[in-house]
C-alpha positions, 0 to 999 in steps of 0.5 A: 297670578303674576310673579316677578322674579327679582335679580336673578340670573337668567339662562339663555342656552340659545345665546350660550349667556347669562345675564342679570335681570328680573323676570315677570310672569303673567297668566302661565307665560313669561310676560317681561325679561328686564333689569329693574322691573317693577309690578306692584300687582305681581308677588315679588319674589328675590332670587339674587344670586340665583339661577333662572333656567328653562325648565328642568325635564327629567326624561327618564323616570319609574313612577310604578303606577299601575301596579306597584303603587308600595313603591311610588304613586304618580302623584307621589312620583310628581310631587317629588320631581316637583320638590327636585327641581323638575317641571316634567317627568317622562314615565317609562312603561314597565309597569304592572300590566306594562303600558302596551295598550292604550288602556294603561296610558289613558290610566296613566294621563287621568292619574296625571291630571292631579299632579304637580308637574306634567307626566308625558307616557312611554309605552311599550314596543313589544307585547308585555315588554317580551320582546317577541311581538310589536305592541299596537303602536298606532294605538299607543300614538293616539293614546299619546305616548311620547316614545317607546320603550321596554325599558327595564328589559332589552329587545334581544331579538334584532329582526323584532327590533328592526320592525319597531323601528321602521314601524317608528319612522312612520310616526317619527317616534322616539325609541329609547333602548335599554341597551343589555345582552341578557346572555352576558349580564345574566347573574351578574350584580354589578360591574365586572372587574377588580372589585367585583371579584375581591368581593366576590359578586358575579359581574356584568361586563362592560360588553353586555352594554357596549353589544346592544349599543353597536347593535341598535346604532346599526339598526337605527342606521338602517331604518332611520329611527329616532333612537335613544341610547337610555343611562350610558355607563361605559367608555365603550359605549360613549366612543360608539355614540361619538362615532355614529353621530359623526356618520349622521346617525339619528342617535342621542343618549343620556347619563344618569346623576349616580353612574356620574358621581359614583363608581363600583368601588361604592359597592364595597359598602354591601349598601343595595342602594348602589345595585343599578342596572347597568352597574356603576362602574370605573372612574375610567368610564366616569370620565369618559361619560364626563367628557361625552357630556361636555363634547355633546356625546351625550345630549341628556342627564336624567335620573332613572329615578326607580324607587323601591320599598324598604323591605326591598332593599333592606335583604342581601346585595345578591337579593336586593332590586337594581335601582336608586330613587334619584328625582329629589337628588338629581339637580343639586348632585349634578350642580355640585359635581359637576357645575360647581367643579366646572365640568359643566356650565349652569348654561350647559347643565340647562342644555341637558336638563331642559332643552334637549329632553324637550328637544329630542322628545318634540315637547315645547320649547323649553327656555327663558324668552318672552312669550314662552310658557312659564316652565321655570327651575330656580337654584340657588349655587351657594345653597349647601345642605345635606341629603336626607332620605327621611325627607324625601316625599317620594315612597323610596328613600333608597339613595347612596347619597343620604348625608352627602353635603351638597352645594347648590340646590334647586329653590323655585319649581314654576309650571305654567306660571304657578309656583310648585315648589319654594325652598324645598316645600311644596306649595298649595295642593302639592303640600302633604 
């Protein structure tokens, strides 16, 4: 199939510009980038006004699959990362039994080959993710997995940390930390603080996070792993990045759409759907996770996108799952609080969304040249409609952001040159 994208405005983070041109695309690949194209064979498609960007990857997301399929699928996942705007998704590894063999990650590759976009597995550092024994992390290489992780729990104990790492740096892998001292947060809910004790909740501190941080950067410092510091929440935690990149320690980060839009005081509400974990916190650490984002602190925003049952959630805030169901939300949140306000450039926001999760994870190139695989997300700025859980396609409508009126949507999902998503419906096989 050929595809001309006509008038739109293509996004070059590698040239930091935006310019106006029409886009042709020819058997999966970027064929032209030009003003006033013309293919009489190709399906022409107007996109004026609208943004031609790289890709979008969402490098951090719970599909549930093994295990937990009442909560997501990884059709169901990928049909919904589609329909947000995302070309790619990363599956982290706690799933039921965790992907610590190469057994889980084949299940997990086979179950992807019928999926809209592209399902690139995490797999387990440790031993059903008890943080006590190394996974057979040569095996899970060539399985195929793209980093690893226990996220969901922390590796508490340093010396089992210290081993995955220099274990990693034969492999060059990634190591993506789930940064929280257990001893600390335990109990806690959500962020200690004013809040948390007018309302009575036990809280977790800023410190359970800001610890593991210090910790793993020196280990990682030590070893020279690739680490990657998962959904920052605190200003602490941001200094320490800040630092250790500036003494060349091989750290990147990533922040989530809901710690940037939202603070503890949401969770006056008692609404479960504002319990994650790391907790939201003050408008304090919102704006120092802002301006890591803008100084390159924080290289990533990803959703942790972690989808829960109704029955779930639906108990008291004490009882209720960590966890937001963030892949359908994600692009148009960080477009209208972000780019809309002009925190971010759309040039910036591709950098977070698309190349540098590609980037850090050695996947493609993700950007708009000729030649380049057809990875494509298309949005709309003037676009503005309301949040509406009951539409969602992913198996978990638990968001706090069901009825926010939000400018700027995403329009067009393309993955190897096929159109995915258009206009917020899923296309061909991905229709329901």
């Amino acid at each position: 199939m050929c595809l001309l994208l006509k008038g739109g405005l293509v996004v070059d983070p590698d040239r930091n510009s935006i310019k106006k041109a029409d886009v042709l695309l020819e058997e999966g690949r970027i064929a032209a980038i030009q003003p006033g194209l013309k293919a009489p064979d190709a399906q022409t498609i107007p996109v004026e006004g609208c943004y031609i960007c790289p890709g979008f990857i969402d490098m951090h997301c719970h599909l549930r699959e093994p295990g937990e399929e009442m909560k997501e699928t990884i059709l169901t996942g990928t049909r919904a990362a589609a329909r947000g705007g995302f070309t790619a998704v990363v599956a982290m590894g706690n799933t039921k039994p965790p992907a610590d063999s190469r057994a889980v990650i084949e299940l997990v590759k086979g179950q992807a080959e019928a999926a809209p976009v592209p399902v690139y597995p995490v797999g387990c550092a440790t031993k059903e993710r008890k943080g006590l024994e190394l996974a057979e992390i040569g095996d899970l290489v060539e399985a195929g997995i793209v980093a690893l992780s226990d996220d969901g729990n922390p590796v508490m104990n340093s010396e089992v940390l210290r081993r995955v790492m220099e274990y990693s740096t034969m492999f060059n892998l990634l190591i993506i930390s789930h940064c929280e001292d257990t001893h600390l947060s335990a109990g806690g809910i959500m962020h200690e603080g004013y809040i948390s004790t007018l309302l009575g909740l036990r809280g977790i501190p800023r410190a359970a996070e800001e610890i593991h941080v210090a910790r793993d950067i020196i280990l990682a410092e030590m070893t020279g792993a690739r680490l990657h510091i998962a959904h920052v929440s605190s200003a602490g935690s941001v200094r320490l990045i800040r630092e250790a990149k500036q003494r060349g320690v091989r750290v990147t980060a990533e922040v989530t759409p809901h710690h940037l839009c939202l603070t503890d005081e949401a969770v006056m509400t008692f609404d479960t759907n504002t319990k994650v974990n790391p907790p939201l916190r003050t408008p304090e650490d919102v704006e120092a996770l802002c301006a890591g984002l803008r100084d390159g602190t924080i290289d990533v925003i990803a959703t942790d996108h972690a989808p829960h049952t109704l029955e779930e959630k639906d108990v008291e805030y004490n009882y209720a799952p960590f966890g937001i169901s963030g892949l359908e939300t994600a692009v148009s949140l960080m477009w209208d609080r972000l780019v809309a306000k002009g925190i971010l450039t759309p040039v910036q926001l591709a950098q977070k969304m698309a190349c540098n999760p590609a980037k850090i994870l050695g996947l493609p190139e993700r950007s708009v040249k000729v030649g380049n695989a057809a990875n494509l997300t298309v949005i709309n700025p003037q676009l503005k409609q309301p949040v509406r859980v009951e539409s969602f396609v992913s198996k978990g409508k638990n968001s706090p952001f069901n009825g926010w009126e939000l400018l700027g949507w995403p329009v067009l999902t393309i993955v190897a040159g096929k159109i995915v998503m258009s206009e917020g419906k899923l296309t061909g096989s991905e229709r329901s």
